[in-house]
DSSP file (Angstrom, degrees, kcal/mol; ACC not computed):
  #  RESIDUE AA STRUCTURE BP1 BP2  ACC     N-H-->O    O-->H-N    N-H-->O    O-->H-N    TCO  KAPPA ALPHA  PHI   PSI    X-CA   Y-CA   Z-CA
    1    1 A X              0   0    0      0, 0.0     2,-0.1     0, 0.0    31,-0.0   0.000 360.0 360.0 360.0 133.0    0.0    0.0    0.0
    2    2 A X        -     0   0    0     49,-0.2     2,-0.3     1,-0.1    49,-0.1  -0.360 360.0-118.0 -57.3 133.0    1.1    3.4   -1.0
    3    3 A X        -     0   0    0     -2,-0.1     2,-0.2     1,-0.1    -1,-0.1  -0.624  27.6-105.5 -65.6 133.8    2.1    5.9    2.1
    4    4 A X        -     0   0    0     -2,-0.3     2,-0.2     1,-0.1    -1,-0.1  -0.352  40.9-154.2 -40.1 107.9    0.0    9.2    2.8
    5    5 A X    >   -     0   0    0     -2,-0.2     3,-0.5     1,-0.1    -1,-0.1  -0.513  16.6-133.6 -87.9 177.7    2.4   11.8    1.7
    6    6 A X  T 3  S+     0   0    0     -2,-0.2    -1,-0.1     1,-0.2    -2,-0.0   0.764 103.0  62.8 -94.8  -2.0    2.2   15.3    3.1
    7    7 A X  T 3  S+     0   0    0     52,-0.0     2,-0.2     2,-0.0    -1,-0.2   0.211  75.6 118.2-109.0   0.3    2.5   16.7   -0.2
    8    8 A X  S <  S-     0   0    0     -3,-0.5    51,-0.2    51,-0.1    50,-0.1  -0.502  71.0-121.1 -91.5 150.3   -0.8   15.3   -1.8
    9    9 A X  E     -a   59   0A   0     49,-1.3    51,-1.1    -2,-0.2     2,-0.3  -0.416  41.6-138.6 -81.8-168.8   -3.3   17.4   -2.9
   10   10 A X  E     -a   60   0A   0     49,-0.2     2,-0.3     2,-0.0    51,-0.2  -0.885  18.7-171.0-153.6 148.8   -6.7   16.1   -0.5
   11   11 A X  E     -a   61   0A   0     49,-1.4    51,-2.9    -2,-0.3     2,-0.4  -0.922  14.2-145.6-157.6 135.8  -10.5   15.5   -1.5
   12   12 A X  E     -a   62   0A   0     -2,-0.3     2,-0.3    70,-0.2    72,-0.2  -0.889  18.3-175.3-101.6 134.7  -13.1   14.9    0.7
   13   13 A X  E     -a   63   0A   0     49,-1.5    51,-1.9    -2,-0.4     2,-0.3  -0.970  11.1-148.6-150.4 131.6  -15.6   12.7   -0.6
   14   14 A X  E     -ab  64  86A   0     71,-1.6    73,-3.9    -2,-0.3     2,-0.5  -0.827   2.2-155.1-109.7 132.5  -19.1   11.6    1.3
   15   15 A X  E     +ab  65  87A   0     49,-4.1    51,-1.2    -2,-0.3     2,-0.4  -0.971  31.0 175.0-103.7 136.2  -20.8    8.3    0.8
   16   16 A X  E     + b   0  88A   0     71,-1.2    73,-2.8    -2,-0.5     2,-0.3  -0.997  17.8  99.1-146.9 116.9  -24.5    9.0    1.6
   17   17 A X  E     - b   0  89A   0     -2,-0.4     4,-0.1    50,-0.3    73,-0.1  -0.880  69.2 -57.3 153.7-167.8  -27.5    7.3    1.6
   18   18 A X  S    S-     0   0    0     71,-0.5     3,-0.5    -2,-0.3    51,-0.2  -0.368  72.9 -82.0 -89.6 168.7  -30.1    5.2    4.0
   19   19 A X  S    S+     0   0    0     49,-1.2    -1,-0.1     1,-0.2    72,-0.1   0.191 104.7  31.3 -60.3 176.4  -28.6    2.2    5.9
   20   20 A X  S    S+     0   0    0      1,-0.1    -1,-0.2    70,-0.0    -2,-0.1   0.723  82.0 105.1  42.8  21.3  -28.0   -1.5    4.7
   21   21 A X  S    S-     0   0    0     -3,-0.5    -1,-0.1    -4,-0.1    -3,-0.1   0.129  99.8 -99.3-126.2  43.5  -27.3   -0.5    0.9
   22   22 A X  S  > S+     0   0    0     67,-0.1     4,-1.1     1,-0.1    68,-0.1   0.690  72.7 147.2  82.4  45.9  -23.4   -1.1    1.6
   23   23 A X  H  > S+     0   0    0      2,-0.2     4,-1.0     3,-0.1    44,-0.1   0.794  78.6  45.1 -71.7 -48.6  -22.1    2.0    2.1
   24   24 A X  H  >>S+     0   0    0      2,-0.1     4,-1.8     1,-0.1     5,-0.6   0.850 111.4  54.4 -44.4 -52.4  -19.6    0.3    4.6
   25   25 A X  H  >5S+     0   0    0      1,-0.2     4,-0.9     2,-0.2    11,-0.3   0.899 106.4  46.3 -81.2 -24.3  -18.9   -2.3    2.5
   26   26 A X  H  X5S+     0   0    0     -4,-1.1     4,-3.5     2,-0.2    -1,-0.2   0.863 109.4  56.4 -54.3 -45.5  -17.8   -0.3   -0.7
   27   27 A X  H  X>S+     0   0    0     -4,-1.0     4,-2.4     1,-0.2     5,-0.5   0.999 110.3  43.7 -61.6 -79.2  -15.6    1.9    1.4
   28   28 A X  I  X>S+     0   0    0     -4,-1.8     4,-2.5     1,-0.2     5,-1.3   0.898 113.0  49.2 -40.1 -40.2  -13.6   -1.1    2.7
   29   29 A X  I  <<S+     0   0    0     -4,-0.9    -1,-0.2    -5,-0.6    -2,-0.2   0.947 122.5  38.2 -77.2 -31.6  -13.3   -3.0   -0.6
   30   30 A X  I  <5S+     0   0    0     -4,-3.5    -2,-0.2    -3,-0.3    -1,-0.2   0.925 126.1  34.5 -65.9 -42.5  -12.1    0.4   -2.1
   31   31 A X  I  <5S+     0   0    0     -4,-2.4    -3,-0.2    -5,-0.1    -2,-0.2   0.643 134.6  20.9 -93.9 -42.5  -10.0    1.7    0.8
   32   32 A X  I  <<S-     0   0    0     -4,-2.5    -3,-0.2    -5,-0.5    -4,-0.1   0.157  98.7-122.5-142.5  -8.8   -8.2   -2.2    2.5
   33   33 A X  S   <S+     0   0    0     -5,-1.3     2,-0.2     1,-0.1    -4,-0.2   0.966  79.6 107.8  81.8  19.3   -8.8   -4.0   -0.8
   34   34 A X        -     0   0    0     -6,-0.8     2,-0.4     0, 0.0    -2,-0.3  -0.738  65.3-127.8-151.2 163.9  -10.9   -6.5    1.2
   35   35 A X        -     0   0    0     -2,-0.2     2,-0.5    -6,-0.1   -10,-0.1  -0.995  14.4-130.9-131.3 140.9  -14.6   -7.2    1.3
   36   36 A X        -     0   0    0     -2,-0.4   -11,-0.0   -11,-0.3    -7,-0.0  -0.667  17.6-174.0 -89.9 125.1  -16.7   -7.4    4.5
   37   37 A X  S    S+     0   0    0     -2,-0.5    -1,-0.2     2,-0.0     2,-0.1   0.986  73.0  57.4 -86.7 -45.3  -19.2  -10.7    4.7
   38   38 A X  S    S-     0   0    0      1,-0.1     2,-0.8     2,-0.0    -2,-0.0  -0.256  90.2-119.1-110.9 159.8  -20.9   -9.7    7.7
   39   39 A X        -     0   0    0     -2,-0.1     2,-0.5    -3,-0.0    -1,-0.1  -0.758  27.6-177.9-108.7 111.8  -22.9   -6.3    8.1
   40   40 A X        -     0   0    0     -2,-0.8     2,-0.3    -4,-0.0   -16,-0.1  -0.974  25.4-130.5-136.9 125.7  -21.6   -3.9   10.9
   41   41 A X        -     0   0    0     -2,-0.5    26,-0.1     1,-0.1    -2,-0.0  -0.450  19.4-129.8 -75.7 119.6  -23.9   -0.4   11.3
   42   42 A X        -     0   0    0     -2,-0.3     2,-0.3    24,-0.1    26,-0.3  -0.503  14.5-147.2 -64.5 142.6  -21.8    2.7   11.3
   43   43 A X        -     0   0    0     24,-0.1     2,-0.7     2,-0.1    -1,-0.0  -0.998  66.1 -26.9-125.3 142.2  -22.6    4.8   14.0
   44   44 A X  S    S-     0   0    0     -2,-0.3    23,-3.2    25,-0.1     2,-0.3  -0.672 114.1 -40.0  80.0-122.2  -22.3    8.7   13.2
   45   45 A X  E     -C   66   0A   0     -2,-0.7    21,-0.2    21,-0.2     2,-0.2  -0.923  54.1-174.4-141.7 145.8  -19.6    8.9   10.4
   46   46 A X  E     -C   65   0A   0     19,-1.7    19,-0.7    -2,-0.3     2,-0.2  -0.495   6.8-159.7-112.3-178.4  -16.6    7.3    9.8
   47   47 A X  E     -C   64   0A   0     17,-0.2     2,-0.4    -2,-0.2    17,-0.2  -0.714   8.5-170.4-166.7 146.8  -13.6    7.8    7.1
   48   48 A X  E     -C   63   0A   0     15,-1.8    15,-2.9    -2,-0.2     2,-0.1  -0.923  22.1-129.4-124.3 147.9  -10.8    6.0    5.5
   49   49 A X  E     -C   62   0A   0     -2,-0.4     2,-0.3    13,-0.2    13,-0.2  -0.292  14.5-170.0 -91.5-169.8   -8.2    7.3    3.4
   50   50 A X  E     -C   61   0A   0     11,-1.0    11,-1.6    -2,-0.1     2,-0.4  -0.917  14.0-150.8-161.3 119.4   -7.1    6.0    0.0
   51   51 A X  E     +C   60   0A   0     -2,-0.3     9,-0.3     9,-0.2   -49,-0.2  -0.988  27.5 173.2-100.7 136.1   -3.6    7.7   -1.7
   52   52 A X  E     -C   59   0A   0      7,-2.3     7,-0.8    -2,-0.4     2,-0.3  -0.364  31.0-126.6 -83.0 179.5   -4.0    7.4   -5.3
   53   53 A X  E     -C   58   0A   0      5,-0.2     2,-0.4    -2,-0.2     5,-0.2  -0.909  20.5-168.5-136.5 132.7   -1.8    8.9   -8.2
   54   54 A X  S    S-     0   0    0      3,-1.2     3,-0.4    -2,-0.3    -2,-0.0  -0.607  78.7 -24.0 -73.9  45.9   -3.7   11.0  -10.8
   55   55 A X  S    S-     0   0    0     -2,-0.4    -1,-0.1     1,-0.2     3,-0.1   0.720 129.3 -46.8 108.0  -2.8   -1.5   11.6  -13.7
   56   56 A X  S    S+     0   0    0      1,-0.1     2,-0.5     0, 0.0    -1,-0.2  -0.168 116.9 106.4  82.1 -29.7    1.7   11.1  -11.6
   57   57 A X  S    S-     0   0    0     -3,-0.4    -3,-1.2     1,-0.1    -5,-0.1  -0.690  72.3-118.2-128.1 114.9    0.6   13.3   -8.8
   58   58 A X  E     - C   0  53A   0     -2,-0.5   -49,-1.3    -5,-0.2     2,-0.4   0.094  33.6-177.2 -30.6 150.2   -0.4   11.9   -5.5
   59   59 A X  E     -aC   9  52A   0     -7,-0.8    -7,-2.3   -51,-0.2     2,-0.4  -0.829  14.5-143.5-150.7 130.0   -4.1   12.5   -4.2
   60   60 A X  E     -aC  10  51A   0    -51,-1.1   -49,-1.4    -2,-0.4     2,-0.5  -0.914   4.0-158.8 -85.9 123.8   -5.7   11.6   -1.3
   61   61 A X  E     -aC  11  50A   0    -11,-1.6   -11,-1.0    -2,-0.4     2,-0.4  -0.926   1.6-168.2-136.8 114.8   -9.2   10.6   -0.8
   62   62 A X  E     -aC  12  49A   0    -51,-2.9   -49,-1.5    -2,-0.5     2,-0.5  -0.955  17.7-163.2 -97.6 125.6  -10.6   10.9    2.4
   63   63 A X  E     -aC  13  48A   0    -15,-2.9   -15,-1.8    -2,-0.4     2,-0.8  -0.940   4.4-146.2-129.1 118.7  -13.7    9.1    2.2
   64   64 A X  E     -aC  14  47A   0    -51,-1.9   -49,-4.1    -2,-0.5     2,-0.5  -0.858   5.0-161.6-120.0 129.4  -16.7    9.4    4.8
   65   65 A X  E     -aC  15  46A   0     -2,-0.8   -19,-1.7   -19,-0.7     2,-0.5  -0.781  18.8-169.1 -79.7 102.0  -18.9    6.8    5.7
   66   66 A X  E     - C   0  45A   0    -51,-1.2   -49,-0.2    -2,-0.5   -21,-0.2  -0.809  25.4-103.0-116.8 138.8  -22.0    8.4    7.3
   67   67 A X        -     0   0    0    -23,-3.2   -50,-0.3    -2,-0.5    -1,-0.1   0.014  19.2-159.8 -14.5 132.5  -24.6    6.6    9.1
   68   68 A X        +     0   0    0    -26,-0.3   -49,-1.2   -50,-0.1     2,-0.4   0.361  52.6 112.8-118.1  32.6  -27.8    6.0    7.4
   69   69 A X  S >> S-     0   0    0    -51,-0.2     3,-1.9   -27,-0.2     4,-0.8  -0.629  79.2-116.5 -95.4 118.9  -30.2    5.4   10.5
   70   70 A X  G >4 S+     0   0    0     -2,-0.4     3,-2.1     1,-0.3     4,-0.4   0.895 116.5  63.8  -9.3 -79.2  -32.9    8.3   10.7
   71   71 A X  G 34 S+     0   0    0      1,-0.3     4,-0.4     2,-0.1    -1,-0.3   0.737 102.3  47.5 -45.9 -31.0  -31.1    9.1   14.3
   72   72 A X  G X> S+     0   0    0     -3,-1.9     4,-2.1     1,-0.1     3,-1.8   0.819  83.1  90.2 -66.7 -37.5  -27.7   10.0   12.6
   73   73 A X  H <X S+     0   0    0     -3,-2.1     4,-3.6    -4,-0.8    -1,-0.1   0.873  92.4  44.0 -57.1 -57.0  -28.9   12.5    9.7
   74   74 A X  H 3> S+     0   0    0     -4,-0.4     4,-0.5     1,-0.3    -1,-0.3   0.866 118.7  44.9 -60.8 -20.9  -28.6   15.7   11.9
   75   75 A X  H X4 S+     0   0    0     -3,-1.8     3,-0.7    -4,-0.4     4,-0.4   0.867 117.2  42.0 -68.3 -46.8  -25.3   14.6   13.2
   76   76 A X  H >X S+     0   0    0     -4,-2.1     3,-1.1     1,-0.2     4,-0.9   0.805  92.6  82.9 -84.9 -29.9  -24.0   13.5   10.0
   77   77 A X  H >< S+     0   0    0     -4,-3.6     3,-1.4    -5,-0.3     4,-0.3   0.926  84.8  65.2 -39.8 -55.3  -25.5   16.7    8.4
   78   78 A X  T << S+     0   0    0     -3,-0.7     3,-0.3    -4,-0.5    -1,-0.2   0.617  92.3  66.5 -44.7 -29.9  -21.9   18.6    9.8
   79   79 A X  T <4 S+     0   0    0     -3,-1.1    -1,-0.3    -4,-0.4    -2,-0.2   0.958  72.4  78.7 -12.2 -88.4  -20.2   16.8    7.8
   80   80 A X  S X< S+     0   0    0     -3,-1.4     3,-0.8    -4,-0.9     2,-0.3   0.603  74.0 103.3 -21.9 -48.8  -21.2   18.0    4.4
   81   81 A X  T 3  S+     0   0    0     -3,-0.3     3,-0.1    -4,-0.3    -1,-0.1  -0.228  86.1  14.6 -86.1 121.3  -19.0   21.1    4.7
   82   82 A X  T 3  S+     0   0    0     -2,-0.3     2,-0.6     1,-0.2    -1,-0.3   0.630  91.2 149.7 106.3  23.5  -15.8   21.2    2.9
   83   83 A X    <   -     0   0    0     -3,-0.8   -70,-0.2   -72,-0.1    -1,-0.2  -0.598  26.1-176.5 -72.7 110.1  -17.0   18.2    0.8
   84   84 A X  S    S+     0   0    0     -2,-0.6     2,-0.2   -72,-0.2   -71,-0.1   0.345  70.6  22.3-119.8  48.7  -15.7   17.9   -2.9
   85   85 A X        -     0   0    0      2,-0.0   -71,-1.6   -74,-0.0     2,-0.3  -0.690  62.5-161.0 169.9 144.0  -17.4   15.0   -4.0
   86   86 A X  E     -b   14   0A   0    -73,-0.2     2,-0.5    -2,-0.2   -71,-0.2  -0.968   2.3-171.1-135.3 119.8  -20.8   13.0   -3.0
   87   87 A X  E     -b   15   0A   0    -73,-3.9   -71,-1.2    -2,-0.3     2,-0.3  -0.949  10.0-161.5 -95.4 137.3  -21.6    9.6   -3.9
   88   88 A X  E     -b   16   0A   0     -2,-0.5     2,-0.4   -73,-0.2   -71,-0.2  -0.692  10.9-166.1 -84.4 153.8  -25.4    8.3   -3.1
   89   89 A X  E     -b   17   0A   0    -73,-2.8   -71,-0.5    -2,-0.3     2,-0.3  -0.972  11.9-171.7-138.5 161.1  -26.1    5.0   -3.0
   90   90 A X        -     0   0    0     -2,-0.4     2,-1.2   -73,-0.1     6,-0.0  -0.958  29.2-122.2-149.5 168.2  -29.0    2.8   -3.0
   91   91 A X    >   -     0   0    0      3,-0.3     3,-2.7    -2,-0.3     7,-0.5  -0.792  17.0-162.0 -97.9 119.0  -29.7   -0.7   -2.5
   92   92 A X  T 3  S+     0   0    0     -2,-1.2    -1,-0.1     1,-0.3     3,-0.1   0.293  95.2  64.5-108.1  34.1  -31.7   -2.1   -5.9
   93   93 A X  T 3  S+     0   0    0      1,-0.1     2,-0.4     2,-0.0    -1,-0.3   0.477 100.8  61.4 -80.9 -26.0  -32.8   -5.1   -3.7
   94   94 A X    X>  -     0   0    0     -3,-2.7     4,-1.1     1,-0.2     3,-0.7  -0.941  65.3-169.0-129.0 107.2  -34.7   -2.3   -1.7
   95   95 A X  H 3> S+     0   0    0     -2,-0.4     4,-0.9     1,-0.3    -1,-0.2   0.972  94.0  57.9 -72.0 -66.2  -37.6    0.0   -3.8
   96   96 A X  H >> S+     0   0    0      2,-0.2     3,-1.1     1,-0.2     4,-0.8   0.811  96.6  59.8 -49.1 -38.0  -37.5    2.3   -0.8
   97   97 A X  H X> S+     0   0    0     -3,-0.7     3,-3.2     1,-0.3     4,-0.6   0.986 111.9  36.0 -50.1 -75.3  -33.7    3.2   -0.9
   98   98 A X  H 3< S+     0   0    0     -4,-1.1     3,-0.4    -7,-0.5    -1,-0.3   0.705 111.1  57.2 -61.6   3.6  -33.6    4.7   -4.0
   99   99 A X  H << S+     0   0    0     -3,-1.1     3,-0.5    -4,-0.9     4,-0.4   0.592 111.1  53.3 -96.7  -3.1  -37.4    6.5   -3.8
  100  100 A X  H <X S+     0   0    0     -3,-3.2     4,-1.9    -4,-0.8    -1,-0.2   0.464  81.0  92.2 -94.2  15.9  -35.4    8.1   -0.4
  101  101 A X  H  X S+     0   0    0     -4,-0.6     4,-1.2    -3,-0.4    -1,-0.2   0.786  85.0  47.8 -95.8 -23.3  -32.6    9.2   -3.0
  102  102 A X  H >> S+     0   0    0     -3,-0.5     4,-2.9     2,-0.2     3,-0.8   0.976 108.4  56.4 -35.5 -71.7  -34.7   13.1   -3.4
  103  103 A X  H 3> S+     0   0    0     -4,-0.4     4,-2.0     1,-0.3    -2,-0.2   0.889 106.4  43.6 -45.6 -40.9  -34.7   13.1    0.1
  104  104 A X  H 3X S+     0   0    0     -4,-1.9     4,-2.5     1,-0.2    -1,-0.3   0.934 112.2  55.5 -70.1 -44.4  -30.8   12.7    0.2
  105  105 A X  H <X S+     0   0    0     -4,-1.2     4,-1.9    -3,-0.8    -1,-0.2   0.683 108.3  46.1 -13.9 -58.9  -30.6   15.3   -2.6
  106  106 A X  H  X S+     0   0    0     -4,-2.9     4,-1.3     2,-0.2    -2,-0.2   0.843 109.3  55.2 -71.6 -37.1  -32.7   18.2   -0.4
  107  107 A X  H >< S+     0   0    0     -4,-2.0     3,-0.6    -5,-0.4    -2,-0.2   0.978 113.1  43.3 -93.1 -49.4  -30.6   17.4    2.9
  108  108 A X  H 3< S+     0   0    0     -4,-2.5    -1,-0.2     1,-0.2    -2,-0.2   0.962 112.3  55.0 -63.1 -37.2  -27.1   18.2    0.7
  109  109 A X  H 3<        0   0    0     -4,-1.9    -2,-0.2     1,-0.3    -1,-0.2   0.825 360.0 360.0 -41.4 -40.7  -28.9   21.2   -0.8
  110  110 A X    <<        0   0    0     -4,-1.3    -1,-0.3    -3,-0.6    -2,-0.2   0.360 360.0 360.0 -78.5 360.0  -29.7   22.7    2.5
């Protein structure tokens, strides 16, 4: 695994969207290269870094895992700022994940 340099430009990037449609588990498979079999609920936010190279030139991708449990949202809300990239996700096992995917849409607007 590549080392953090101090010298790498930095991007904050939020994973968003409602719990159990593997927001956790993306993050890890991107982040440790590994996949998680068993299902463990973030509470709040979490983040792992990533260094990549762009082009030759290092970047670092700080990636935050936020909660997707009703109780988290306002907590997780604090977040947002100083974000330069959002992925949503949805589960397309689950009808209701993606119809909340507005909802997720309005909370970054605000």
């Amino acid at each position: 695994m590549a080392q953090l340099t101090q010298n790498a430009l930095t991007f904050k990037i939020l994973i968003l969207g409602d719990s159990n449609v593997g927001k956790t588990c993306i993050v890890h498979r991107f982040c440790d290269e590994n996949f998680i079999d068993g299902y463990i609920s973030t509470i709040g936010i979490d983040f792992k870094q990533k260094l990549i190279k762009l082009n030759d030139i290092p970047i670092k991708l700080q990636i935050w895992d936020s909660a997707g449990q009703e109780r988290f949202r306002t907590l997780t809300t604090a977040y947002y700022r100083g974000a330069m990239g959002i992925i949503l996700m949805y589960d397309v096992t689950n009808t209701d994940s993606f119809k909340h995917i507005p909802y997720w849409f309005h909370n970054i607007e605000e």
